[in-house]
N, CA, C and O atoms as a GROMACS GRO file, in nm:
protein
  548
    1UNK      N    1  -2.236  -1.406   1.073
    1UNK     CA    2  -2.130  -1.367   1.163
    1UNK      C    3  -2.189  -1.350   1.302
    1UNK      O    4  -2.311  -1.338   1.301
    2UNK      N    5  -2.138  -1.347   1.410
    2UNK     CA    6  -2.211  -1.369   1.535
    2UNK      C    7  -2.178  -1.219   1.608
    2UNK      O    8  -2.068  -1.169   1.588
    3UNK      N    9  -2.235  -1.177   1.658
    3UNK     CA   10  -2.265  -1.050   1.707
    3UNK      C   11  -2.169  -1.020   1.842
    3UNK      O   12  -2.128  -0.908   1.871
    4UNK      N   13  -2.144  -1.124   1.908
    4UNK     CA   14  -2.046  -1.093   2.017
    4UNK      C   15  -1.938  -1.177   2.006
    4UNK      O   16  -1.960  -1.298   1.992
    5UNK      N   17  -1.814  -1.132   2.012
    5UNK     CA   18  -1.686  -1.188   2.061
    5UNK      C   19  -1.682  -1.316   2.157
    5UNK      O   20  -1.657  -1.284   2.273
    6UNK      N   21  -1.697  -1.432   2.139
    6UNK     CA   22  -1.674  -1.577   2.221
    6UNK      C   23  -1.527  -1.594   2.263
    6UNK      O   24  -1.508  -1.641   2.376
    7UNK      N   25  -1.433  -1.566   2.196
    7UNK     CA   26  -1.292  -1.625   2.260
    7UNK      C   27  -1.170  -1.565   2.160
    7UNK      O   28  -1.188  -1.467   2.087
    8UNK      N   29  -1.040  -1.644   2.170
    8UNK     CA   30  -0.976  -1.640   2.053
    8UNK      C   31  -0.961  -1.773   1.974
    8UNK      O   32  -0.939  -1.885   2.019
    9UNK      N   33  -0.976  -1.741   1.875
    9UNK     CA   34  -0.923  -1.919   1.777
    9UNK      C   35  -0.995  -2.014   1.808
    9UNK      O   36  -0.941  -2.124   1.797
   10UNK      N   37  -1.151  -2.013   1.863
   10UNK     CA   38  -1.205  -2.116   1.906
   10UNK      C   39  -1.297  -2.105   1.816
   10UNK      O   40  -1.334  -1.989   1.799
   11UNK      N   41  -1.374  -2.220   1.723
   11UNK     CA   42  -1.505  -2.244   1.637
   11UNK      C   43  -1.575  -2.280   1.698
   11UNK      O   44  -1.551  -2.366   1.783
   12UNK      N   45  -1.717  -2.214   1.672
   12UNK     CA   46  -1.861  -2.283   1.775
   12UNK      C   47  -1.918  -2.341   1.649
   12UNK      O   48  -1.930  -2.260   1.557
   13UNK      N   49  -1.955  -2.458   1.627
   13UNK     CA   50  -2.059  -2.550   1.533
   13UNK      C   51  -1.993  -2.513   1.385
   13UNK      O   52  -2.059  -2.483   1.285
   14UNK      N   53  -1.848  -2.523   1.393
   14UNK     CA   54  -1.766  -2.514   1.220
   14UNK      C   55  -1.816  -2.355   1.136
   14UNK      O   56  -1.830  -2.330   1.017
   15UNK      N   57  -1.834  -2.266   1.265
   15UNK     CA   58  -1.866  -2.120   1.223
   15UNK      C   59  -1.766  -2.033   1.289
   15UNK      O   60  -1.778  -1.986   1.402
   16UNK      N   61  -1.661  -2.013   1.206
   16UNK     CA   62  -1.550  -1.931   1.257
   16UNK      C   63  -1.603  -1.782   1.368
   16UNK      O   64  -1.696  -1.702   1.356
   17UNK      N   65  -1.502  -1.796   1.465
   17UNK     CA   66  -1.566  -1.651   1.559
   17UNK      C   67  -1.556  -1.513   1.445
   17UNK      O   68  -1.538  -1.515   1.323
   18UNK      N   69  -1.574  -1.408   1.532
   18UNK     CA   70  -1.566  -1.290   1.447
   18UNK      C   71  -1.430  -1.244   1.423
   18UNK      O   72  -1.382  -1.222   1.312
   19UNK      N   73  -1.368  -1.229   1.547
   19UNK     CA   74  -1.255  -1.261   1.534
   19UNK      C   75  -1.092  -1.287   1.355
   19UNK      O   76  -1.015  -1.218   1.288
   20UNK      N   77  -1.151  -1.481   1.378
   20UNK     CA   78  -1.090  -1.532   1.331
   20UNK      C   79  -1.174  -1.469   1.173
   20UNK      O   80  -1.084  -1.475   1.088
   21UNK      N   81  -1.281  -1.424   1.118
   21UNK     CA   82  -1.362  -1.415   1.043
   21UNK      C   83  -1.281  -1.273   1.028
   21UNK      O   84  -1.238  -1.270   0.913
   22UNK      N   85  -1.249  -1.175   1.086
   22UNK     CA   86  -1.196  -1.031   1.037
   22UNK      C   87  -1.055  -1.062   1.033
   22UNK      O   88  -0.981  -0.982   0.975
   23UNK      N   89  -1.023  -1.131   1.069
   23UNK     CA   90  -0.864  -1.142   1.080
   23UNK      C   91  -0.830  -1.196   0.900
   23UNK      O   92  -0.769  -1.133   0.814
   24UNK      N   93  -0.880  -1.300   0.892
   24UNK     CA   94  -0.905  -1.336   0.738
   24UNK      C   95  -0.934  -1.225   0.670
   24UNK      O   96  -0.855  -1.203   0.578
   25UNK      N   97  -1.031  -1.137   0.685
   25UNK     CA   98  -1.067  -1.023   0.568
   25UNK      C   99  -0.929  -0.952   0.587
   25UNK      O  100  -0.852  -0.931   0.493
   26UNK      N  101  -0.903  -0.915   0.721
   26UNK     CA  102  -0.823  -0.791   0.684
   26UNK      C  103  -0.682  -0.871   0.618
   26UNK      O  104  -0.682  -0.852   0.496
   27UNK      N  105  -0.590  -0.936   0.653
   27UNK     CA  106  -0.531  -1.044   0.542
   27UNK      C  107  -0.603  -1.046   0.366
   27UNK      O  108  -0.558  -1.003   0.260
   28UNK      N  109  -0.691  -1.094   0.389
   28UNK     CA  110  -0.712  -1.063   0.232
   28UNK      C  111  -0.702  -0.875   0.182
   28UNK      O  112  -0.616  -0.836   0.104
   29UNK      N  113  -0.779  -0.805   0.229
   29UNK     CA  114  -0.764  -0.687   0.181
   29UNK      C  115  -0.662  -0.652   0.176
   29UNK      O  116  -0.645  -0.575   0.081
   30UNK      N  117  -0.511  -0.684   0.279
   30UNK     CA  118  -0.386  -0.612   0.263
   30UNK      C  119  -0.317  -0.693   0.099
   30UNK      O  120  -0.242  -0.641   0.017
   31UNK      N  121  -0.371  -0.819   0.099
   31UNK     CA  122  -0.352  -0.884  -0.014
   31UNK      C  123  -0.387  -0.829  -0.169
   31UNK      O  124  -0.333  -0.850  -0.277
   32UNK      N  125  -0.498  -0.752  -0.131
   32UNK     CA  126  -0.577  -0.730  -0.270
   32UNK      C  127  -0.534  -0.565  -0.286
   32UNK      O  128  -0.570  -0.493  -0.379
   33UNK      N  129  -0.457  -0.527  -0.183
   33UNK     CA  130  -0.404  -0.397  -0.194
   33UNK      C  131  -0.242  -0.381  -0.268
   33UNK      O  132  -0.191  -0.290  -0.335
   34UNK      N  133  -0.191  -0.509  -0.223
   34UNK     CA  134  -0.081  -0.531  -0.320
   34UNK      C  135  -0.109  -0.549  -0.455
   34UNK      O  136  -0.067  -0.478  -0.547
   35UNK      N  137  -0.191  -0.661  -0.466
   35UNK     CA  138  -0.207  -0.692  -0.589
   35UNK      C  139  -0.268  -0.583  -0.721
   35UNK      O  140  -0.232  -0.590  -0.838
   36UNK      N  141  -0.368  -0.484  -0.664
   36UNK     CA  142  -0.411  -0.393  -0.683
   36UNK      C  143  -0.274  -0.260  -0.754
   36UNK      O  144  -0.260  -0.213  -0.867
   37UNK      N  145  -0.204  -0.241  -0.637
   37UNK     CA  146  -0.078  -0.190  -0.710
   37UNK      C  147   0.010  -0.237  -0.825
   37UNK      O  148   0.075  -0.158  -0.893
   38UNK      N  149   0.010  -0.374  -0.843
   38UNK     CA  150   0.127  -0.433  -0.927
   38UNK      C  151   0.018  -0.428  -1.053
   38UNK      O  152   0.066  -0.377  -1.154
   39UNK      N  153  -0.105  -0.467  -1.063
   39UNK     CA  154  -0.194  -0.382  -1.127
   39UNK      C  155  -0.204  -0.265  -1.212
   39UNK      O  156  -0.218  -0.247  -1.333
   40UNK      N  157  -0.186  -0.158  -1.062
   40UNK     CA  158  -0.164  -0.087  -1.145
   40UNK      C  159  -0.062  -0.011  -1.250
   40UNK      O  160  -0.092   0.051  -1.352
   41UNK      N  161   0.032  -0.029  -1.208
   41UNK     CA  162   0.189  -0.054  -1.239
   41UNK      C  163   0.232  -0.093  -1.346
   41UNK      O  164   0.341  -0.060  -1.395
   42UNK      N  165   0.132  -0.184  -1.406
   42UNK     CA  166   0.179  -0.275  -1.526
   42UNK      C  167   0.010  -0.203  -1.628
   42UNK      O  168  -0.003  -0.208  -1.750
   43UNK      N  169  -0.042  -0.172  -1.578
   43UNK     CA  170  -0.166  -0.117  -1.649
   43UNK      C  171  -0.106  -0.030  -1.765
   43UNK      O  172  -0.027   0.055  -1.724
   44UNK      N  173  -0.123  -0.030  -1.881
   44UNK     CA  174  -0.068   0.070  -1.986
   44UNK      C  175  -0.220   0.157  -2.047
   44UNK      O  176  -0.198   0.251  -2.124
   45UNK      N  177  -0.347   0.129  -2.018
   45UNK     CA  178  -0.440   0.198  -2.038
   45UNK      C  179  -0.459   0.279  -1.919
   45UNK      O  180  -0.451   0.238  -1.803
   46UNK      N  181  -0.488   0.416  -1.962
   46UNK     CA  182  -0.466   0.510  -1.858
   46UNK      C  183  -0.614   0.498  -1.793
   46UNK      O  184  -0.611   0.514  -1.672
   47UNK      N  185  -0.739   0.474  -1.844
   47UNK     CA  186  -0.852   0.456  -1.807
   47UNK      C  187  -0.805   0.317  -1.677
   47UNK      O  188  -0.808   0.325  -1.554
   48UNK      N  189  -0.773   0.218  -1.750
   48UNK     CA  190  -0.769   0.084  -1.680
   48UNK      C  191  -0.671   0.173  -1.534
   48UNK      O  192  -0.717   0.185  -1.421
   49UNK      N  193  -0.578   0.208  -1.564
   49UNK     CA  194  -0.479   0.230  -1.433
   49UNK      C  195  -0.572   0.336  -1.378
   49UNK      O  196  -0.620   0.244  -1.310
   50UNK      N  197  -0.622   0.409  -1.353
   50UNK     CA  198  -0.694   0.492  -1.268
   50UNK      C  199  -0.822   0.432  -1.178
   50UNK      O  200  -0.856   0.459  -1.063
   51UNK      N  201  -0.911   0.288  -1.331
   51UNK     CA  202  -0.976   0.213  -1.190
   51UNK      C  203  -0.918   0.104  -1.116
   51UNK      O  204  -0.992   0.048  -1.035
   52UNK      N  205  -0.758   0.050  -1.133
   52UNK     CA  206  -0.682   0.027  -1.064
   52UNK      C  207  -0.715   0.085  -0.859
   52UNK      O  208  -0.771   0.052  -0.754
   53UNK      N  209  -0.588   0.238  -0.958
   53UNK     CA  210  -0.613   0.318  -0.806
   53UNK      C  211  -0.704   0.349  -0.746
   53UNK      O  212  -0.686   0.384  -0.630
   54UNK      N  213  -0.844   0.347  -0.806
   54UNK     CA  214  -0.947   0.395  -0.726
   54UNK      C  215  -0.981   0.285  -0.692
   54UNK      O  216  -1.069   0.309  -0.608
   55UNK      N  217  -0.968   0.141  -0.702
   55UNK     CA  218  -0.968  -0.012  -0.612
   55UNK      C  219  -0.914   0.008  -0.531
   55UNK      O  220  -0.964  -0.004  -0.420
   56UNK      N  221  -0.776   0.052  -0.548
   56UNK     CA  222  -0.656   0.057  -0.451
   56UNK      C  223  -0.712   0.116  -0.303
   56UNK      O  224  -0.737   0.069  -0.192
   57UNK      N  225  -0.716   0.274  -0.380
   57UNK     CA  226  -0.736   0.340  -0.225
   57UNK      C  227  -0.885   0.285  -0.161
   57UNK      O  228  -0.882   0.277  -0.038
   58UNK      N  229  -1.004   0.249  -0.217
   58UNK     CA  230  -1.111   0.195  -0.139
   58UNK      C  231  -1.070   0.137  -0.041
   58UNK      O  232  -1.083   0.176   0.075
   59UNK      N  233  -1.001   0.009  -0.089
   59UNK     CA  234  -0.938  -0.137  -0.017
   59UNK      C  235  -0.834  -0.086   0.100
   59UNK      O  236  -0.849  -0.135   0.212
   60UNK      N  237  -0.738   0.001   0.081
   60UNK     CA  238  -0.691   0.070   0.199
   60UNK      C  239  -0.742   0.117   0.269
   60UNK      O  240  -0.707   0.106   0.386
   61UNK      N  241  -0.892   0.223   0.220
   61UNK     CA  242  -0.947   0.253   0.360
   61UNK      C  243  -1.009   0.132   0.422
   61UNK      O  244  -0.982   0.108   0.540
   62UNK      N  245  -1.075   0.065   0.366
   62UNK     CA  246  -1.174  -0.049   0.417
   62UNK      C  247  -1.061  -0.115   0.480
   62UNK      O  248  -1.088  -0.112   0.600
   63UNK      N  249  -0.941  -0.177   0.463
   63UNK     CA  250  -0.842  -0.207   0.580
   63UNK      C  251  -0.805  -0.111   0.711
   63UNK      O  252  -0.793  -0.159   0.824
   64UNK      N  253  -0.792  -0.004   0.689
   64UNK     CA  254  -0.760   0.121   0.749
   64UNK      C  255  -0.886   0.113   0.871
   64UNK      O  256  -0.860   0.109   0.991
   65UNK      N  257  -0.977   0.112   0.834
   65UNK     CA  258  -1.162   0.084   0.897
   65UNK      C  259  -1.186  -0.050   0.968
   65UNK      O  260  -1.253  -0.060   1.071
   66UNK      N  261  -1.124  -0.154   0.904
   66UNK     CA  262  -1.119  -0.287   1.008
   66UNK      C  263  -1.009  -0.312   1.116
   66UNK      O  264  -1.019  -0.352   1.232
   67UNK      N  265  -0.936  -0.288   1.066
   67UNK     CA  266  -0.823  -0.254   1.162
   67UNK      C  267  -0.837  -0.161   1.281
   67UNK      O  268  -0.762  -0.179   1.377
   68UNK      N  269  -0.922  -0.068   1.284
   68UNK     CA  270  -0.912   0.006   1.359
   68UNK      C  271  -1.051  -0.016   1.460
   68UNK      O  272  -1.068   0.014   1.578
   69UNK      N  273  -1.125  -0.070   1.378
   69UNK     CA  274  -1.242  -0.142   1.458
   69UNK      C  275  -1.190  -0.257   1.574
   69UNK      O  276  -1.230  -0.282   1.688
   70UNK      N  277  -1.075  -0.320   1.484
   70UNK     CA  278  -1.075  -0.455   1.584
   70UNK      C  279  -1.006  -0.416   1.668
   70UNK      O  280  -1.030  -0.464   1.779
   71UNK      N  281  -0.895  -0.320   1.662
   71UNK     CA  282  -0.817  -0.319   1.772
   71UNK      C  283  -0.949  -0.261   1.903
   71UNK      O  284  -0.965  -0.305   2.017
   72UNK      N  285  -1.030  -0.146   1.829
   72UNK     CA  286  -1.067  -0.076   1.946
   72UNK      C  287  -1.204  -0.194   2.040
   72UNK      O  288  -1.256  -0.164   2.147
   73UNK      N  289  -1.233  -0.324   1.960
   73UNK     CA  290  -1.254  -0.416   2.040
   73UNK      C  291  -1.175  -0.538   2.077
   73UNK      O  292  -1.228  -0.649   2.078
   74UNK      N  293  -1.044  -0.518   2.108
   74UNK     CA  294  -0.962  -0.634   2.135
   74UNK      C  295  -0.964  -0.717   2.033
   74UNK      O  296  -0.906  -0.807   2.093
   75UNK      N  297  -0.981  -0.756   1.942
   75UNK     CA  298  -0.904  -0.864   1.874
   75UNK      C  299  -0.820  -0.852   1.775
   75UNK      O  300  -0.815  -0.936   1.685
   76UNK      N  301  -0.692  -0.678   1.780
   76UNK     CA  302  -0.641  -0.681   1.746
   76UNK      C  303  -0.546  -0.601   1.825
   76UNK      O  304  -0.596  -0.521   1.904
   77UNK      N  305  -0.396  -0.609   1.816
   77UNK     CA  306  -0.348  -0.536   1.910
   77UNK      C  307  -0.224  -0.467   1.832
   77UNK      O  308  -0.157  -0.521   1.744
   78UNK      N  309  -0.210  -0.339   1.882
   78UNK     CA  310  -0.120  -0.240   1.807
   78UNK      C  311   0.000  -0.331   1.792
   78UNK      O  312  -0.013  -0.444   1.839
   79UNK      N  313   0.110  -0.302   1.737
   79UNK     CA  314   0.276  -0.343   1.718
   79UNK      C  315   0.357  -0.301   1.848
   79UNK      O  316   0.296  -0.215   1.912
   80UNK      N  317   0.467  -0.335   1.899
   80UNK     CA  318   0.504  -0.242   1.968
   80UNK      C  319   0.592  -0.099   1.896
   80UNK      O  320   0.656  -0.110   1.791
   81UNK      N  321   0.586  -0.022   1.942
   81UNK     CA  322   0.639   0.143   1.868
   81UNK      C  323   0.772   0.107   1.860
   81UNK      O  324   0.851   0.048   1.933
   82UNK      N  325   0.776   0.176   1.714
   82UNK     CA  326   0.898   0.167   1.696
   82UNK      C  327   0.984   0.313   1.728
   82UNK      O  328   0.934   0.425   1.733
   83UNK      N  329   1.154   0.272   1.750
   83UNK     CA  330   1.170   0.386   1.776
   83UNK      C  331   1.241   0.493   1.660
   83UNK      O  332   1.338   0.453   1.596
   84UNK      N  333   1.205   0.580   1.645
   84UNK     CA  334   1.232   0.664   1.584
   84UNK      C  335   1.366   0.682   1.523
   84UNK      O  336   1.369   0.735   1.412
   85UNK      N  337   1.448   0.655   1.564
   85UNK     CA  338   1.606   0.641   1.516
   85UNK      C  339   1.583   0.534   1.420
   85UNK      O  340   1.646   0.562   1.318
   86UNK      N  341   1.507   0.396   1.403
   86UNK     CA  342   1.517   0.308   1.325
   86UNK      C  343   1.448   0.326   1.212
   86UNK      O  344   1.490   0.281   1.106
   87UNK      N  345   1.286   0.423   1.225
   87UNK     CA  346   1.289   0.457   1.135
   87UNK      C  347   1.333   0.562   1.074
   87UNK      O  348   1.292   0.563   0.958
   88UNK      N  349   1.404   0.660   1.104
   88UNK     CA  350   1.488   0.730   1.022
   88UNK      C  351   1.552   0.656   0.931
   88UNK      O  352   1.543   0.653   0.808
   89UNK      N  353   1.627   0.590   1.016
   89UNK     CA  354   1.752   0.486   0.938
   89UNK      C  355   1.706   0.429   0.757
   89UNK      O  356   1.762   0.430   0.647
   90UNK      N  357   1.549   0.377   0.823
   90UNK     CA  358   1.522   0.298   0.702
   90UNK      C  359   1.453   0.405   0.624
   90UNK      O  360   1.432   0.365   0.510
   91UNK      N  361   1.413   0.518   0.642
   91UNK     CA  362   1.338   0.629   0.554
   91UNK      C  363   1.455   0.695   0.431
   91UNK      O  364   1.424   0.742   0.321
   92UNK      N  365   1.595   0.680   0.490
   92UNK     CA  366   1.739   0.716   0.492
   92UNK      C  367   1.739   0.640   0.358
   92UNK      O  368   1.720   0.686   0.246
   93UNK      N  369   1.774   0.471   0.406
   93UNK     CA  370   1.771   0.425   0.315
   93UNK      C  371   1.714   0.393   0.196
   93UNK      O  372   1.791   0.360   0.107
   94UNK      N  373   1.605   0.394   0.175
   94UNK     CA  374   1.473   0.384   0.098
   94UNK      C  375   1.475   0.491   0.055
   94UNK      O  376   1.370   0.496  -0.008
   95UNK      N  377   1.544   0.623   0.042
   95UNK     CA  378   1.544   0.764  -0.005
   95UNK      C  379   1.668   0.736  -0.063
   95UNK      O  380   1.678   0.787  -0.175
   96UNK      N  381   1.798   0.651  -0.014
   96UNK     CA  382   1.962   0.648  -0.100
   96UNK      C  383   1.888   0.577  -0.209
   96UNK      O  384   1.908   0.620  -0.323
   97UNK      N  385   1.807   0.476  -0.195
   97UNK     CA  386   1.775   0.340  -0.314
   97UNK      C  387   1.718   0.412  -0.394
   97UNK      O  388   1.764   0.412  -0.508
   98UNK      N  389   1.581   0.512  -0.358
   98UNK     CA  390   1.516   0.605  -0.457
   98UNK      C  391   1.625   0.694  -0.589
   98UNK      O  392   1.623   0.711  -0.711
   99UNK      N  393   1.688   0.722  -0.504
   99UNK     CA  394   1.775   0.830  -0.568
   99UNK      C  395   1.904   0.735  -0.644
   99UNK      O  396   1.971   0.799  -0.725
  100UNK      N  397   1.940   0.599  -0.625
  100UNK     CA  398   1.992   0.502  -0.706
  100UNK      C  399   1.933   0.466  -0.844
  100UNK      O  400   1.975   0.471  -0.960
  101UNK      N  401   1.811   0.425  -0.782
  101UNK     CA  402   1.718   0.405  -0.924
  101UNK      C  403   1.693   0.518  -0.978
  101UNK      O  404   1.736   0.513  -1.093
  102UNK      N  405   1.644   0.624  -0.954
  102UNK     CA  406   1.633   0.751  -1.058
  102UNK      C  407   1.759   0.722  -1.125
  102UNK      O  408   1.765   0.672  -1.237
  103UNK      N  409   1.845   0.752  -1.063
  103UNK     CA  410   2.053   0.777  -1.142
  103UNK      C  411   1.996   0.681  -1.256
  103UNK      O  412   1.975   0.723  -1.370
  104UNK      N  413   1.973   0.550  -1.218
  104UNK     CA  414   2.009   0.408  -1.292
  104UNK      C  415   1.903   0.447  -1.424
  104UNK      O  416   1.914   0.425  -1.544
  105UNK      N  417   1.822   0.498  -1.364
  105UNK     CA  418   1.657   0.513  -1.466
  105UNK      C  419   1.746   0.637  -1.579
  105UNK      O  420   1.774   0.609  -1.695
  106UNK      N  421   1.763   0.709  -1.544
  106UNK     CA  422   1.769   0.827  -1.624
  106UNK      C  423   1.925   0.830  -1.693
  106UNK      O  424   1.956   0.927  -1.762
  107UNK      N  425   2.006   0.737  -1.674
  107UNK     CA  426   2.139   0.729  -1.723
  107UNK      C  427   2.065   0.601  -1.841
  107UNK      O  428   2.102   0.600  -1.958
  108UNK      N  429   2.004   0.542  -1.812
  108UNK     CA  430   2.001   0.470  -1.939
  108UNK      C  431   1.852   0.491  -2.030
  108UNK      O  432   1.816   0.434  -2.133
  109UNK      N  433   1.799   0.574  -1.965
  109UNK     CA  434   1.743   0.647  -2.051
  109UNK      C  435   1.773   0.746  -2.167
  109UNK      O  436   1.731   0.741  -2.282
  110UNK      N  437   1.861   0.846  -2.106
  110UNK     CA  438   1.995   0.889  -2.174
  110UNK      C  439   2.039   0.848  -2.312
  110UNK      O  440   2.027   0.894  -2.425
  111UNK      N  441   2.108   0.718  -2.244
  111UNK     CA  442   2.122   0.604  -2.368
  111UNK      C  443   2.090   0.635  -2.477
  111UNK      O  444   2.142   0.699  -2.569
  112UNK      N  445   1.971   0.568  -2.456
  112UNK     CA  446   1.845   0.524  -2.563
  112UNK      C  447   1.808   0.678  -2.648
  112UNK      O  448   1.732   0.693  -2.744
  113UNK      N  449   1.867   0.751  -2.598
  113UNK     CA  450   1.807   0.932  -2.656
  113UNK      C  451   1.660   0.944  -2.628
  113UNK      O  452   1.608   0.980  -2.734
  114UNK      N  453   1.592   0.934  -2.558
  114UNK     CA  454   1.463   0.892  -2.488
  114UNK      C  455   1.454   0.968  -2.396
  114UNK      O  456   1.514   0.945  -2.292
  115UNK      N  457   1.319   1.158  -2.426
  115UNK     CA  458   1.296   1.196  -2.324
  115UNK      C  459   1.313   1.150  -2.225
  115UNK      O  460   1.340   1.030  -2.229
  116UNK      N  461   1.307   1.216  -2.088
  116UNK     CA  462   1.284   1.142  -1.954
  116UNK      C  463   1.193   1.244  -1.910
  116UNK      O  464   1.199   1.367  -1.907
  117UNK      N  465   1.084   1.139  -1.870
  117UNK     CA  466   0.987   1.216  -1.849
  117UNK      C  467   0.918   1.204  -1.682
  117UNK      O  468   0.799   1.214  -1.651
  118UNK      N  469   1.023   1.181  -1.601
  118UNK     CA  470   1.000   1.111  -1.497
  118UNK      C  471   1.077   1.273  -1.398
  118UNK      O  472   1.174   1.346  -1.418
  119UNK      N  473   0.971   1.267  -1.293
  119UNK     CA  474   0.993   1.395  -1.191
  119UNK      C  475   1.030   1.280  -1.047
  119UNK      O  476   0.996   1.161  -1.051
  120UNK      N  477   1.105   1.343  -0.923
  120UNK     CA  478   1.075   1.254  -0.859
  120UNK      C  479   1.039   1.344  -0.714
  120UNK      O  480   1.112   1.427  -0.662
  121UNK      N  481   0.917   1.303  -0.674
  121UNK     CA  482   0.875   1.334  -0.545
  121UNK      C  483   0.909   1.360  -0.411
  121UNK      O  484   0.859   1.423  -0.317
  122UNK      N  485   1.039   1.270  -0.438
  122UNK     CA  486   1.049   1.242  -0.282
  122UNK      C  487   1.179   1.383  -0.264
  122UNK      O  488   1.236   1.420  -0.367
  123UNK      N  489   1.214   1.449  -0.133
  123UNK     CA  490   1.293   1.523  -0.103
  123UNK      C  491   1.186   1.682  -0.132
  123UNK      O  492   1.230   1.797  -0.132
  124UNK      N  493   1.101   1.658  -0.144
  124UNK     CA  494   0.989   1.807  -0.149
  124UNK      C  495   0.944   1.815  -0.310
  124UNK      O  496   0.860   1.890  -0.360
  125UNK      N  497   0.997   1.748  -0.351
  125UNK     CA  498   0.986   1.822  -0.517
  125UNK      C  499   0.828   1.782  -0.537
  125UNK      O  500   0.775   1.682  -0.488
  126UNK      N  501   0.765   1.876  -0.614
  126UNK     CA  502   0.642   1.918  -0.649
  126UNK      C  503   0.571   1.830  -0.769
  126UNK      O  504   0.616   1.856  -0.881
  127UNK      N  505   0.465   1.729  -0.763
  127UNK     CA  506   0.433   1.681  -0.894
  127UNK      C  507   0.378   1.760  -0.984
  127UNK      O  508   0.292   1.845  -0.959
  128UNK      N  509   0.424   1.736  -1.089
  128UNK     CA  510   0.325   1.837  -1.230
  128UNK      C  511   0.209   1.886  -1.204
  128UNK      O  512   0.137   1.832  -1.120
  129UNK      N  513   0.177   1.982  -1.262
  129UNK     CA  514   0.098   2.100  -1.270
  129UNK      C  515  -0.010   2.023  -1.333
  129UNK      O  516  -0.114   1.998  -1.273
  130UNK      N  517   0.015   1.986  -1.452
  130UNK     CA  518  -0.057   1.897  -1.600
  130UNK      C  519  -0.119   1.776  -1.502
  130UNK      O  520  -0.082   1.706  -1.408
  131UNK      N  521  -0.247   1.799  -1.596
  131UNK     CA  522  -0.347   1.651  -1.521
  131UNK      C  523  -0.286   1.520  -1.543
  131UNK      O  524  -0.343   1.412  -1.527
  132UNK      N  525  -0.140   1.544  -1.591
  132UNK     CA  526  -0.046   1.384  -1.654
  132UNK      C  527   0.007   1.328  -1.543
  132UNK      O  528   0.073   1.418  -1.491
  133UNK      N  529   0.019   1.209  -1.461
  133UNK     CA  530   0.131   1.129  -1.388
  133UNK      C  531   0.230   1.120  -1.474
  133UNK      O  532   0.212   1.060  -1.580
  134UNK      N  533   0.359   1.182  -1.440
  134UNK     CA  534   0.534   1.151  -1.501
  134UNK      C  535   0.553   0.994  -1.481
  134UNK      O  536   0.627   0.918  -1.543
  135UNK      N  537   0.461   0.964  -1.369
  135UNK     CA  538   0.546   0.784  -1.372
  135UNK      C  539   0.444   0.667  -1.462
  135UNK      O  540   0.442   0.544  -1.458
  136UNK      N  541   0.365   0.765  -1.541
  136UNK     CA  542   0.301   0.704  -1.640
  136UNK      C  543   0.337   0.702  -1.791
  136UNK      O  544   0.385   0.809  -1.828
  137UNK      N  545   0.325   0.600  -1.895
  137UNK     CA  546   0.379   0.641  -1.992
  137UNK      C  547   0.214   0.626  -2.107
  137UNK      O  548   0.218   0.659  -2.225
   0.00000   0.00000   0.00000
C-alpha cells in the first residue's frame, strides 16, 4: 500500500491508490457486517450465534476505525446532515412496523399454543435479567 495519498481514482503501475484500496475494504467490511448478522439470525447453536456476534461487532468497529480515518484524511467525506424531522419520521415508522410484527409474531404464536418468549426492547422496555436472549430460541 503506498504511504501517501497521490490523487483520486488514479492507478500508478496497476497498484490501486490508498484511497481506492480503503474504499474497497470499507465496502467489504459493511458487507461482511451484513452478512455476519443474517448469520447470526439463522444460527440455531447458541455457541455458533455468539461467535457470529462477536465477528459482528469486531467488523463494525474496524469499519467504524476506517471510516473515520479516511474522512479525517480526505478521502472520505461525511453525508450531508440530515434533518431531524426526517429522522424522526423514519424512527416513527420503523417503531409502527416493530410493533406490527410483534402483534403479527405473538397473535400467531398464540395460535399454535406456543409460549412467547419474545420481550421487545424498543419503547424503554428492559432486556432479561437471565443470561438468555428472548430473540433466541
Amino acid at each position: 500500500m503506498y504511504t501517501q495519498y497521490q490523487g483520486q481514482g488514479q492507478h500508478h503501475g496497476g497498484i490501486m491508490q490508498d484511497k481506492d484500496m480503503l474504499l474497497t475494504v470499507l465496502t467489504d467490511l459493511k458487507r461482511t457486517v451484513s452478512e455476519y448478522t443474517t448469520a447470526t439470525t439463522e444460527a440455531s447453536c447458541p455457541n455458533v450465534r455468539q461467535m457470529f456476534m462477536e465477528l459482528q461487532n469486531h467488523s463494525m468497529r474496524m469499519q467504524g476505525e476506517l471510516y473515520n480515518f479516511m474522512q479525517q484524511n480526505q478521502m472520505y467525506s461525511k453525508p450531508a446532515p440530515a434533518l431531524k424531522q426526517s429522522i424522526d419520521k423514519q424512527i416513527l415508522q420503523a417503531q409502527q412496523k416493530h410493533q406490527q410484527t410483534d402483534q403479527f409474531v405473538q397473535q400467531q404464536m398464540s395460535g399454535m399454543g406456543q409460549p412467547m418468549h419474545y420481550q421487545s426492547h424498543m419503547h424503554g422496555a428492559q432486556p432479561p435479567s437471565s443470561g438468555k436472549n428472548p430473540y433466541y430460541m
